[in-house]
C-alpha positions in Angstrom: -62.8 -107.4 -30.9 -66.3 -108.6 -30.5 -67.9 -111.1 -32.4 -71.8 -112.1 -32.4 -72.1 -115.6 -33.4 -75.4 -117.0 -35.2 -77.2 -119.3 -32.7 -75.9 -122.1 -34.8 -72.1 -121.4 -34.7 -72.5 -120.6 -30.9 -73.8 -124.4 -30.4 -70.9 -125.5 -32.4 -68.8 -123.6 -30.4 -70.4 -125.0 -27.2 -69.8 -128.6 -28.5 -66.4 -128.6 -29.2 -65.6 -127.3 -25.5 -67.7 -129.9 -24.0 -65.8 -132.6 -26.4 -63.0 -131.4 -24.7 -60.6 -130.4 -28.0 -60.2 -127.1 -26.7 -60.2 -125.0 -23.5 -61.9 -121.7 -24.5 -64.4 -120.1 -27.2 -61.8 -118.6 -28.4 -59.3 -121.7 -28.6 -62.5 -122.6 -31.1 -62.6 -119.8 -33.6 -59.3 -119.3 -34.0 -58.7 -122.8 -34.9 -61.1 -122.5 -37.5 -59.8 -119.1 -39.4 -56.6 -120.9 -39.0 -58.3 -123.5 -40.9 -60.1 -121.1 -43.5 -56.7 -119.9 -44.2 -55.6 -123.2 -44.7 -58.7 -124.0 -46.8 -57.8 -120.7 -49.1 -54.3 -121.4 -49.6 -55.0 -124.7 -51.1 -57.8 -123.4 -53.6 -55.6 -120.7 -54.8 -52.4 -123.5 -55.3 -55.1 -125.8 -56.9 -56.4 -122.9 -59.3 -53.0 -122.3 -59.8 -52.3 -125.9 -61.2 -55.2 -126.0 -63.5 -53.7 -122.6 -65.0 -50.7 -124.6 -65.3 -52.1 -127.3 -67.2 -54.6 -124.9 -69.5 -51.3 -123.8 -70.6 -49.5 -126.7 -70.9 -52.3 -127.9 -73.0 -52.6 -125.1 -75.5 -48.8 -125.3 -75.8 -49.6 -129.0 -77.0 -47.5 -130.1 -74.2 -49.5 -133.1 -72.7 -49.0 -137.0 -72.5 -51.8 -139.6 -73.3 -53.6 -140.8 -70.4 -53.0 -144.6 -69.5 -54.5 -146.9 -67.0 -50.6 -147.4 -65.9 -50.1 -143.2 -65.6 -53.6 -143.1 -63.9 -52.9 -144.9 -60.9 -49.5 -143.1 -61.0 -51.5 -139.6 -60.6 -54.1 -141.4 -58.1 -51.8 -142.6 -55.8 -49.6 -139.1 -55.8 -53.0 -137.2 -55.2 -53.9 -139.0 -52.6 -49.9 -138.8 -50.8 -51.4 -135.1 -51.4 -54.0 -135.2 -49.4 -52.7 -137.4 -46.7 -50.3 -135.2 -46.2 -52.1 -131.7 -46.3 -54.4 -133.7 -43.9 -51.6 -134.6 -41.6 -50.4 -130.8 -41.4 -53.6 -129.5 -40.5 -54.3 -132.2 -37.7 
């Protein structure tokens, strides 16, 4: 398969083999549809969540918000993140 790259993606291309991250143009793209795919996965778990929660929420099942359960959900989100960011590195 052939590509044609936009004179912008080429550059970017061309930058992250002269950083040295990666041996070929090719090493290059597919690290980033590996990445897209990665990027979709996690919008479609995340829009599955909220679905979750619309439901949870016209089922009237929900708990009051308190600074206490806030950090709670903060600190979890962000062990989240960390970690999806960790798996993709």
């Amino acid at each position: 398969m052939k590509v044609e790259l936009s004179d912008q993606a080429e550059e970017l291309v061309k930058q992250q083999l002269v950083g040295g991250q990666y041996d070929s143009a090719d090493e290059v793209i597919e690290e980033a549809l590996r990445r897209l795919g990665d990027d979709a996965e996690y919008w479609a778990e995340v829009g599955r969540m909220v679905e979750d929660g619309r439901q949870s929420l016209a089922a009237g099942r929900f708990t009051k918000l308190t600074p206490d359960l806030a950090d709670r959900i903060k600190s979890e989100a962000r062990a989240r993140r960390d970690s999806t960011q960790s798996q993709s590195a």
